[in-house]
Structure formats: C-alpha cells, structure tokens
C-alpha positions in Angstrom: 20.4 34.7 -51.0 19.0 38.2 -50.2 19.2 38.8 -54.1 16.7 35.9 -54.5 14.7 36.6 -51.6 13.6 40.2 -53.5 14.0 39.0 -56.8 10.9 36.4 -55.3 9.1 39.0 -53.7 9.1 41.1 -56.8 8.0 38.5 -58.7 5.1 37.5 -56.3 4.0 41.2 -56.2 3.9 40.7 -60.3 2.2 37.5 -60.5 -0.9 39.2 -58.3 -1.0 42.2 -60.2 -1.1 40.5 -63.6 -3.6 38.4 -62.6 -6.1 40.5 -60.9 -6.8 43.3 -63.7 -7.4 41.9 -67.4 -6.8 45.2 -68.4 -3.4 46.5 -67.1 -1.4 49.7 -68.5 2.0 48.6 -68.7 5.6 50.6 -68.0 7.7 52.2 -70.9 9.6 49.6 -71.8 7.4 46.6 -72.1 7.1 44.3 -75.2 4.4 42.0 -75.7 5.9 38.4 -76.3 5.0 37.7 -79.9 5.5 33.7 -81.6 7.9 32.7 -78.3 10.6 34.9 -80.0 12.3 38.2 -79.0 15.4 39.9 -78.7 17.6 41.1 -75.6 19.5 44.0 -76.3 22.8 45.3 -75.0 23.6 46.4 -71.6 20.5 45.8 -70.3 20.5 45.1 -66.3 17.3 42.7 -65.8 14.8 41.7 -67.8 11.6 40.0 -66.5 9.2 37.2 -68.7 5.2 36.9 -67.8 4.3 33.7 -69.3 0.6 32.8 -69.4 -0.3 29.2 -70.3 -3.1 26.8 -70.3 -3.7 25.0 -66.8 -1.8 21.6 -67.1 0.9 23.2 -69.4 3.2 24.5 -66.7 6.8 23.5 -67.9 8.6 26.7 -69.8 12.1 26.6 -71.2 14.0 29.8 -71.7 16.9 29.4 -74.2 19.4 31.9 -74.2 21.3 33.6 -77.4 24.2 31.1 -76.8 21.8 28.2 -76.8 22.2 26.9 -72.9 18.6 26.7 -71.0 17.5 27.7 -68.2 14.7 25.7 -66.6 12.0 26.5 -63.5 13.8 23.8 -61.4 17.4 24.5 -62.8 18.7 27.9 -63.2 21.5 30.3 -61.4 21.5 32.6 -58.4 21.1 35.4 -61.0 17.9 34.1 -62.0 14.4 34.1 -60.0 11.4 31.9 -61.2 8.3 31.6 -59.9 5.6 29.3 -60.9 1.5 28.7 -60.7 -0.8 26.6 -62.4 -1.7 29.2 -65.3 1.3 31.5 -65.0 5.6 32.0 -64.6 7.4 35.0 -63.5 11.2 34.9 -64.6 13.5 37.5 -63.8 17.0 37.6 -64.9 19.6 39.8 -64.0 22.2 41.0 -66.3 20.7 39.2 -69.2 22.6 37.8 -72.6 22.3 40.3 -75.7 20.8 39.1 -78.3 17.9 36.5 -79.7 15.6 34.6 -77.0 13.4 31.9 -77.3 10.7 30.6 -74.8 9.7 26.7 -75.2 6.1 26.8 -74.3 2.6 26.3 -75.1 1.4 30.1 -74.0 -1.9 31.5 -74.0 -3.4 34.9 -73.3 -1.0 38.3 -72.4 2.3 37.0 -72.6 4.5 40.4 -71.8 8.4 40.9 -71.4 9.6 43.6 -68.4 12.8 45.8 -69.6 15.2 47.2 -66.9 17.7 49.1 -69.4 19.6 52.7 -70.1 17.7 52.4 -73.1 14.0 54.2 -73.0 11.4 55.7 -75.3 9.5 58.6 -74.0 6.1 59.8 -75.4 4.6 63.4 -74.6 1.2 63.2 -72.5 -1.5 62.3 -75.0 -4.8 63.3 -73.9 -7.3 60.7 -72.7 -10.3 62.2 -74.5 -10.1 62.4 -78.5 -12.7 62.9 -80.7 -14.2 61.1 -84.2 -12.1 62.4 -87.0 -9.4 64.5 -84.9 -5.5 65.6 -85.9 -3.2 64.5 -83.2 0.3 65.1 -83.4 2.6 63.8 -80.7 6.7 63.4 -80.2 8.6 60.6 -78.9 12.2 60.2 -78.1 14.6 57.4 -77.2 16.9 58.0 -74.8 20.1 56.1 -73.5 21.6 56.1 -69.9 19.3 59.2 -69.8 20.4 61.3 -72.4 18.9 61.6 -75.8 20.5 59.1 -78.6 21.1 60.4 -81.4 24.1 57.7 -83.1 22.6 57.3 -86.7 23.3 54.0 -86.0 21.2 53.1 -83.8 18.2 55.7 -85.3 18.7 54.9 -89.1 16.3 51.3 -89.0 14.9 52.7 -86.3 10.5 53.1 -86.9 8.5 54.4 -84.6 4.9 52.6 -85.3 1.4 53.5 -83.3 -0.9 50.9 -83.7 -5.2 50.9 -82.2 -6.0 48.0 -79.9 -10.0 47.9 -79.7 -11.8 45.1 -81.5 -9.4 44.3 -83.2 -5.8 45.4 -84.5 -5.4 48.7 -86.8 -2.0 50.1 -87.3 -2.5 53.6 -87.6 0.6 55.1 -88.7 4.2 54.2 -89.2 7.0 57.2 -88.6 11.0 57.5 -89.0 13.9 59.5 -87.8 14.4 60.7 -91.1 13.7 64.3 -91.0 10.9 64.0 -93.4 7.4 64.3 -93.5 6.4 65.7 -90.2 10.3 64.7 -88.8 12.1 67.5 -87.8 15.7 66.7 -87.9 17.3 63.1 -88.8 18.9 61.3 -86.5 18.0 63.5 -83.3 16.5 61.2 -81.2 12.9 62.8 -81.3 10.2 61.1 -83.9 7.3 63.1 -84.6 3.9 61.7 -85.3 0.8 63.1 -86.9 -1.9 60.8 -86.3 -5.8 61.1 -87.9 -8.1 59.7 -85.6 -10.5 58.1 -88.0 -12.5 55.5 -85.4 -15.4 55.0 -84.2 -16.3 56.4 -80.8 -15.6 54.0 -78.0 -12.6 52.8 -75.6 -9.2 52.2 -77.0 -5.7 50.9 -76.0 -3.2 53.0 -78.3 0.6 51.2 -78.4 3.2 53.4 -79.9 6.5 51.2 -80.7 9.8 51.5 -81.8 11.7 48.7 -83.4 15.3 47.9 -85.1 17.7 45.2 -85.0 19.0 46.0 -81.7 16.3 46.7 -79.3 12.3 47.2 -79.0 10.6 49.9 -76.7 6.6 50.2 -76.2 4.3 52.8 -74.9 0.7 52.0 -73.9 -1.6 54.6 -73.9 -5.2 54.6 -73.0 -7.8 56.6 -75.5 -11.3 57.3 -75.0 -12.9 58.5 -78.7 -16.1 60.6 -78.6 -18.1 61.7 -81.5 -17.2 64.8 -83.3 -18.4 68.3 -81.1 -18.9 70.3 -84.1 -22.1 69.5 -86.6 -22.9 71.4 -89.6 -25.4 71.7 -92.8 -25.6 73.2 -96.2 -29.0 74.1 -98.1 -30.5 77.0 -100.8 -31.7 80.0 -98.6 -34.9 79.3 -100.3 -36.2 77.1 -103.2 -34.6 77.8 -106.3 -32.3 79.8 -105.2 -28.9 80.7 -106.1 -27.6 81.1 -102.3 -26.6 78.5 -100.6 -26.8 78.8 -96.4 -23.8 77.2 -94.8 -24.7 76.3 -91.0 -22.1 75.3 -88.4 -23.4 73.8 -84.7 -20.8 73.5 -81.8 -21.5 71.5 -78.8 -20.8 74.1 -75.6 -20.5 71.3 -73.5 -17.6 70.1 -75.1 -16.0 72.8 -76.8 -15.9 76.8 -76.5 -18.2 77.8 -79.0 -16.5 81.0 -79.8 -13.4 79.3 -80.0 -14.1 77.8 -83.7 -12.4 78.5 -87.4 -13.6 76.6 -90.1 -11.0 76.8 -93.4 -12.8 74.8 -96.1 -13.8 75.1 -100.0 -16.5 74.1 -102.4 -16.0 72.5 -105.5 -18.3 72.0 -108.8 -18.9 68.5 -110.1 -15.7 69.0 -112.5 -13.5 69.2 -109.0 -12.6 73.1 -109.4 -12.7 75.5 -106.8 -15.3 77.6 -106.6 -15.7 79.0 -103.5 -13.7 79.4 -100.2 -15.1 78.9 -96.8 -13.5 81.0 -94.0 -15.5 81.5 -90.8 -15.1 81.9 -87.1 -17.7 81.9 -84.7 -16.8 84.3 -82.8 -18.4 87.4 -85.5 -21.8 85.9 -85.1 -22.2 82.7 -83.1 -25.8 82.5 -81.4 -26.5 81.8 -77.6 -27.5 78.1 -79.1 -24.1 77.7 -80.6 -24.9 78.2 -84.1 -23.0 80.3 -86.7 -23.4 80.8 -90.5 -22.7 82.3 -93.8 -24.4 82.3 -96.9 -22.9 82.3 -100.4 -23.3 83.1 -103.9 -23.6 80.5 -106.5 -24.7 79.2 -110.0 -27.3 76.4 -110.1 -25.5 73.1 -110.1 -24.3 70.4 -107.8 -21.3 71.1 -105.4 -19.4 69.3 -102.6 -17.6 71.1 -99.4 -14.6 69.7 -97.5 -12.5 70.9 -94.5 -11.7 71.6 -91.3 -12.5 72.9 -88.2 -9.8 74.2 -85.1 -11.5 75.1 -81.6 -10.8 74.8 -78.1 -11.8 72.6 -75.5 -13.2 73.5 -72.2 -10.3 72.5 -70.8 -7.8 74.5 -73.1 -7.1 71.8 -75.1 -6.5 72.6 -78.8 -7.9 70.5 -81.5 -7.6 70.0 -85.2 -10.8 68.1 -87.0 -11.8 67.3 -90.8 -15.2 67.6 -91.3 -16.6 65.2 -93.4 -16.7 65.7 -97.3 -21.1 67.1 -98.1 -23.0 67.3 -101.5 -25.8 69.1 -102.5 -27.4 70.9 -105.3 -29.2 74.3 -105.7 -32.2 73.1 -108.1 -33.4 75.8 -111.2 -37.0 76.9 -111.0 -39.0 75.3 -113.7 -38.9 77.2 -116.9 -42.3 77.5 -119.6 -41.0 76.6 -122.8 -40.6 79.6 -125.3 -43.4 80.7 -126.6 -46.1 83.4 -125.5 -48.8 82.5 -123.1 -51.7 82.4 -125.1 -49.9 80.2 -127.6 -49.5 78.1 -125.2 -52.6 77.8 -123.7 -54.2 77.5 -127.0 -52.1 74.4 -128.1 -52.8 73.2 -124.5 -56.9 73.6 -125.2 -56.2 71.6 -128.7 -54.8 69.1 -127.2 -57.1 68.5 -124.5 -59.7 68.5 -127.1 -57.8 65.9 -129.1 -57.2 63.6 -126.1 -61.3 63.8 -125.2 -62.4 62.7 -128.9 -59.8 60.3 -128.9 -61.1 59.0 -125.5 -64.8 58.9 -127.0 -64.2 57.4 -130.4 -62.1 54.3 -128.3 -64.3 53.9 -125.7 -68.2 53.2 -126.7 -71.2 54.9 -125.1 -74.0 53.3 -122.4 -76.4 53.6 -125.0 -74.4 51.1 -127.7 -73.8 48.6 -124.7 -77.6 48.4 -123.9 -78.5 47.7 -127.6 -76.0 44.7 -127.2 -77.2 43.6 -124.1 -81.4 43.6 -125.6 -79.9 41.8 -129.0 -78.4 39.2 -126.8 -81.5 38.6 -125.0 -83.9 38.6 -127.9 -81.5 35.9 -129.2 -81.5 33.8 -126.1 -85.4 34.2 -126.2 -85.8 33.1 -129.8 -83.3 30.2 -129.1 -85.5 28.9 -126.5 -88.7 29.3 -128.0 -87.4 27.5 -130.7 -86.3 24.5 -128.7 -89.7 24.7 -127.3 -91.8 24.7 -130.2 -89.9 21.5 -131.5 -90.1 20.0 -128.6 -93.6 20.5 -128.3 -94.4 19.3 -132.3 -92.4 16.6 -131.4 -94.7 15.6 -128.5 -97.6 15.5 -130.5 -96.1 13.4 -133.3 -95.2 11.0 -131.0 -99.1 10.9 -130.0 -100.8 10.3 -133.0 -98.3 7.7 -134.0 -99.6 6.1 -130.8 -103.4 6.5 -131.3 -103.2 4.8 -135.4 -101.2 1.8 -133.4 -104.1 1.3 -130.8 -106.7 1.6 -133.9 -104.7 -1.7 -135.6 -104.7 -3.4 -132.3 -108.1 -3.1 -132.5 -109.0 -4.5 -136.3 -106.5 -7.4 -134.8 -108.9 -8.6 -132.5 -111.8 -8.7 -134.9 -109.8 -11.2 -137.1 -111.0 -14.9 -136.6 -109.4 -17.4 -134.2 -107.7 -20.5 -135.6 -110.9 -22.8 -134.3 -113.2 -20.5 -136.3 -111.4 -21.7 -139.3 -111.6 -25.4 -138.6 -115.2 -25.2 -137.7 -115.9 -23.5 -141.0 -114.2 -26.2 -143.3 
C-alpha cells in the first residue's frame, strides 16, 4: 500500500509539472512516445507513460510484450495510474522487456520516463552558438554505471542529433564505428561534429541513440546568434591589381585579438591562387578591424574559410565564413594606334555623322517654302470656288429677267372674248 501511496504522489507531482510549463527539458533517459509504439528494454526497474489526449478521450490501454492489458481501472499493485480529463500518468515497476503498445487517441507531448542501468551521457554543450559554428561534442552510454562497450549492444547502435525549432531538421547522424570523427569502435563514447547551419533564434537540440534493444534521449536547449565576425574584399583602388581583405570582430562577443582566419582564393577555373593566413592580433585596430592586402591579376575570384576565436567567456569556437566573389576590373585601354591618328579618324567621323544629319533632315528654310505653296494653293482653291459661284449667281439672274420679259408679251395677247367679239 505504501508502494502505491508514493508511486501516486510521484505521479501527481508529474501530472502538475507537465502541465504547467509547455516547454519542459526533460531527464536523460526520456523518449518521446512516437505512433503509440515503443520498446522496453531489459532490466529496466520502472518506467513511467505521460499520455496526453483530447478532453472526452480519457480511456488508455497499455498492452504489454506478452499481449495481457493493463487498464486505469484494472491493473496490479506494481502499477500506479492516475487519470484527468486531458492527461494519464502510468508507472510501472519492474516492467516486461520488449515491444509496448498504448491503445489511445493521444494528442500533444506524449513522453515515456526510463528508470534503468542503462544511460546516455552527453558533455555540457553551451547554451549560446552562433550562425554557421563547428561544434563537436561526445556522448557515452553507460550500463549499471560503467561504460558499455559489448559490440553487441554498440554495433546497431546510432547516435542521431536532430533541431527542434519550426519545424524538424536532423542534423547529423553518428556511429560507434571508429570512423569519421569516431575514435575507437565499440568503446562506448560517440563523437559528433555538428555544423550549425540555422538561422539565429531559440532551439530545442535532441541527441538520441537507438538499436533493437533500447532508446536513450538527451534534450538540450540552444540559443543561435548571428555570426561575431564580418568581413569584406575590394581593389585597394580602381583598377587595381590589389585586392584589400577586411576582417571586423564584434568585441562584445568575442576577444578581438583572439582571431585566425585560414582561408584561400580561387580563380574562376577553381585553382588556388592565393592563401589567406591572418590573426588579429599583428594589427587589429581599437575598432576591431584587421586586414591584409594581396597581389593579384585582373579577373574574377571567390574566397572561402574559416575563422577560430575566443569568446569572452573562454569559450573556443570554430566558424566557416561564407563563400565571397568579386572581381578586380582592367582600366580601359585606347585601341592601338597613336593619338593623333586617332583623333583625326575621330574628327572624320564626326564630320561624317553632321552631313549625314543635314542631308536626312531638311532645313527651316525648305519647310517654309512648303508651308507658303500650301497656302497659295488653298487660296487659289477658294477663289476658284468663289468665282464660280459667283458666275453662277449671275446666270441664274438673267435667266430670271428674259422669263419676266415673256410674262409680260403674255399679257398683251388677246382674251378669248376679244376673239368672239371680233368674228
């Protein structure tokens, strides 16, 4: 009854701290519940479930490797089970190896609580990184608190770091295999070198290890800030076959006579042409600003590397400076001929171009002659509509006057009676 009594309390205490902070960093060995499924492995002394569902969906059945359930309102002594609304807490003591299953509808940040000899341990990764930084970090997996190192165990073993921001990013994938940045196979310790290419902002950074027989999580939380060191290339003056390579280090961030820069510059056909070794120490300003110049041929160039410095805390960091282009331009060149050649043919030319402009386009003089011949012509137009008008008019007249004349000789004729009277 005791055993319940805690296993209860502990629960409780759970259930409130889950609840209250959405953001929670959780132990070593705790595995996010993924599709309802995970796996149990051996010897381990109590596990605990988080299940988050939907308000309404409270019923959750667990069902063990064997296939018997085990149920909110029936389970053993071993078991302690507490329920809300939204949420169950399940502890179980001396769990079953092996494959579990949870029947539920879940929702949100469903997590699983480990209580085993089997651990992973991560070295102390800083809080603060910056845009574009090297970090390189160790972790080891230990069992009843010694290192394990049974190639058994260790050979599917893969240590994977993923980003949890806006969304999901693995970042790099690592294996006990004594390569790459490995050490020794099958010692336990996993090395990881990790490139920090993300953009500045607040990060959740889960480092996992994974085989058939057991998983193990780290949760780490990252805060990324832009790059502390800025720099520039450009000719030391136009034309010029010098280029001026300028380094600026943020003092507030990092010592600024703390910095190395190991880089190269290439041509366009990717061939080294020049390398780049400076440190700020031989000549860094008050302002934070150190630089070299360097001797090359007029073309187009591109400079990679990277930089190593200090923090002000005594931190040391590795970062790769972006990849820069840029040019050093040829002054202009007069073509090959002596000056007074060519400022003769420049003369004849001009000349050329200035008759050719007056023979196309045609004088004020010419465009007034047009304008009076198209005038006169309107004037002659009208006066000719005029004058027949007018001749017209006075036909019209005299036809009218010879008609009033017979109208007249009409009149004088004789009357019908007239006639009668004379017969």
């Amino acid at each position: 009854m005791a055993i319940i009594i805690k296993q209860l309390f502990i629960a409780f205490c759970l259930l409130f701290s889950f609840s209250s902070f959405g953001h929670t960093i959780y132990a070593p060995n705790d595995i996010p519940l993924l599709d309802n499924r995970f796996r149990i492995d051996p010897k381990t002394e109590q596990i605990t479930f988080i299940f988050n569902h939907k308000k309404g969906h409270q019923r959750v059945v667990l069902v063990k490797p064997d296939g018997s359930k085990l149920y909110q309102q029936r389970h053993p002594d071993s078991v302690a089970w507490v329920s809300s609304e939204t949420q169950d807490i399940v502890t179980v003591q001396n769990p079953m190896a092996g494959p579990w299953q949870a029947v539920a509808e879940l929702d949100g940040d469903n997590r699983i609580k480990l209580i085993s000899e089997v651990e992973l341990s991560v070295n102390r990764l800083p809080l603060k990184l910056y845009a574009n930084e090297y970090i390189t970090t160790h972790a080891t997996l230990y069992y009843d608190k010694k290192i394990m190192d049974d190639a058994t165990y260790l050979e599917d073993a893969k240590l994977a770091i993923s980003l949890v921001g806006g969304s999901n990013k693995k970042m790099a994938l690592y294996q006990d295999d004594g390569k790459h940045y490995d050490e020794l196979p099958f010692d336990g310790k996993l090395t990881a070198r990790l490139y920090v290419d993300l953009q500045p902002g607040r990060y959740l950074i889960n480092i996992r290890t994974k085989n058939d027989i057991f998983i193990r999580n780290v949760n780490k939380d990252a805060v990324i800030f832009t790059s502390p060191i800025d720099f520039d290339i450009k000719p030391v003056e136009a034309s010029s076959e010098e280029a001026l390579v300028s380094f600026t280090v943020d003092a507030s961030e990092i010592d600024p006579t703390s910095v190395s820069i190991d880089g190269v510059i290439k041509d366009v056909n990717d061939k080294i042409v020049q390398q780049v070794i400076l440190h700020s120490a031989d000549n860094v300003s008050e302002q934070g600003r150190f630089d070299s110049t360097y001797q090359l041929s007029h073309n187009i160039y591109s400079f990679s590397g990277k930089a190593y410095a200090t923090t002000l805390k005594g931190r040391e960091i590795e970062l790769q400076l972006p990849n820069y282009v840029f040019e050093l331009v040829a002054p202009f060149k007069m073509p090959d001929k002596n000056l007074s050649e060519a400022l003769t043919t420049q003369t004849e030319q001009a000349i050329d171009e200035e008759l050719a402009s007056e023979e196309l386009t045609p004088s004020i003089l010419d465009n007034l002659w047009v304008i009076i011949a198209i005038i006169v012509t309107l004037l002659l137009l009208i006066g000719g509509i005029v004058f027949f008008l007018l001749k017209r008019k006075k036909k019209k007249k005299n036809s009218d006057e010879e008609n009033e004349d017979e109208l007249n000789l009409d009149e004088l004729q004789p009357m019908p009676i007239d006639l009668k009277d004379g017969k």
